[in-house]
VOPADO-527202 format. One record per residue (C-alpha): residue number from 1; residue in three letters; x, y, z. Coordinates in nm, 4 decimals. Last residue first. Layout:
# VOPADO-527202
resi;resn;xx;yy;zz
NUM;ALA;X;Y;Z
...
***
This chain:
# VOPADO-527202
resi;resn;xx;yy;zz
76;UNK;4.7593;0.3017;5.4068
75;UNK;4.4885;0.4265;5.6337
74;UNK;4.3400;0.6671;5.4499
73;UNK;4.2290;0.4251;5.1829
72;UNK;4.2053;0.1260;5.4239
71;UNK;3.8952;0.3566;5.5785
70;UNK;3.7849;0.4865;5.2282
69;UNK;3.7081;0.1367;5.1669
68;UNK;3.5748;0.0727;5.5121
67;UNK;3.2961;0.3338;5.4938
66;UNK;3.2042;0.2960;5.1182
65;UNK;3.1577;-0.0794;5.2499
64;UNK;2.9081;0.0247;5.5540
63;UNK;2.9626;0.0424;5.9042
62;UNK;2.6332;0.0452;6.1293
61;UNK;2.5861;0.4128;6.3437
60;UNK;2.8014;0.6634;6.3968
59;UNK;3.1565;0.5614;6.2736
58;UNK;3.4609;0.5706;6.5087
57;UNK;3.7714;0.5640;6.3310
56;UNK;4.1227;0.4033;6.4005
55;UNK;4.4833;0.3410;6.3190
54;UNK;4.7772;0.2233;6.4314
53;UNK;5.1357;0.2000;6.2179
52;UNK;5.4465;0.0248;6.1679
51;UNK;5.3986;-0.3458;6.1826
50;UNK;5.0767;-0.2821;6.0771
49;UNK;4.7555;-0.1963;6.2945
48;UNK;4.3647;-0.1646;6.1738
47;UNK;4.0750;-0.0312;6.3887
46;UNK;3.7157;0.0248;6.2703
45;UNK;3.4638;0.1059;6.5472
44;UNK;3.1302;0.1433;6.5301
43;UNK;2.8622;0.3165;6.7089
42;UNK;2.5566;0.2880;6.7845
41;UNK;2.3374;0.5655;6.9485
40;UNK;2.0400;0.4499;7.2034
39;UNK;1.7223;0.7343;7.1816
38;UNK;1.5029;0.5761;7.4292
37;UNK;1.4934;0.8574;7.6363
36;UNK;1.5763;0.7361;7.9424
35;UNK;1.3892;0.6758;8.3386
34;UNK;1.5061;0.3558;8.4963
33;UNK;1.2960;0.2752;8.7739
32;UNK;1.4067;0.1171;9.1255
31;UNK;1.0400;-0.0797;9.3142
30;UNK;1.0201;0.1225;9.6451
29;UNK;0.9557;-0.0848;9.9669
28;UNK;1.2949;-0.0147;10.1264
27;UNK;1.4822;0.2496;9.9200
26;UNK;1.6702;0.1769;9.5971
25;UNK;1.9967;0.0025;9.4739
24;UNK;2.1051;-0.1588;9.1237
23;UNK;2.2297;-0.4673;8.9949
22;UNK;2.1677;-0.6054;8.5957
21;UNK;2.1804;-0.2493;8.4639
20;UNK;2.3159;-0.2404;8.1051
19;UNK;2.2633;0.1038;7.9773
18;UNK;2.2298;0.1416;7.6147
17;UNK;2.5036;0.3067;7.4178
16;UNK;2.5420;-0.0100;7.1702
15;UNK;2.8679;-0.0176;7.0652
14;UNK;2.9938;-0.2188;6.6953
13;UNK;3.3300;-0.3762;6.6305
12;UNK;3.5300;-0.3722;6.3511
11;UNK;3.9177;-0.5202;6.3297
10;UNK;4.1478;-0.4865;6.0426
9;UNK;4.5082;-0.6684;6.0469
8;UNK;4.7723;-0.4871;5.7890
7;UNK;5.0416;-0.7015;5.5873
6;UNK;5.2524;-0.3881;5.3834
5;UNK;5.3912;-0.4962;5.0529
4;UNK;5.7339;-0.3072;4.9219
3;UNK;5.9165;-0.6309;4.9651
2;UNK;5.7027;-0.8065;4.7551
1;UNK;5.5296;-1.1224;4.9070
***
């Protein structure tokens, strides 16, 4: 490796806004209901760390390969 090289370690990971009830509470007798939208946002992190730097960005939605190219490119 050149001395001027940079080793960087790139990470992506996707969120899912929807609720995740497994528990939840509700009177005696009455069944609990979950009233939303059903309008879940994904979003996706990319996160990349050198020995020098951190960096991140939070994409709506899936990430794409024009998305992570100009990710590295604004991250090196």
């Amino acid at each position: 490796m050149r001395p001027s090289s940079k080793v960087i370690f790139l990470d992506e990971s996707g969120i899912s806004q929807n609720p995740y009830t497994i528990k939840t509470w509700s009177l005696i007798g009455k069944t609990p209901i979950l009233r939303h939208k059903m309008s879940w946002k994904k979003l996706s992190v990319i996160g990349a760390i050198s020995k020098k730097d951190f960096h991140f960005q939070i994409i709506t939605g899936s990430v794409k390969s024009q998305d992570l190219i100009y990710f590295l490119l604004i991250s090196t």
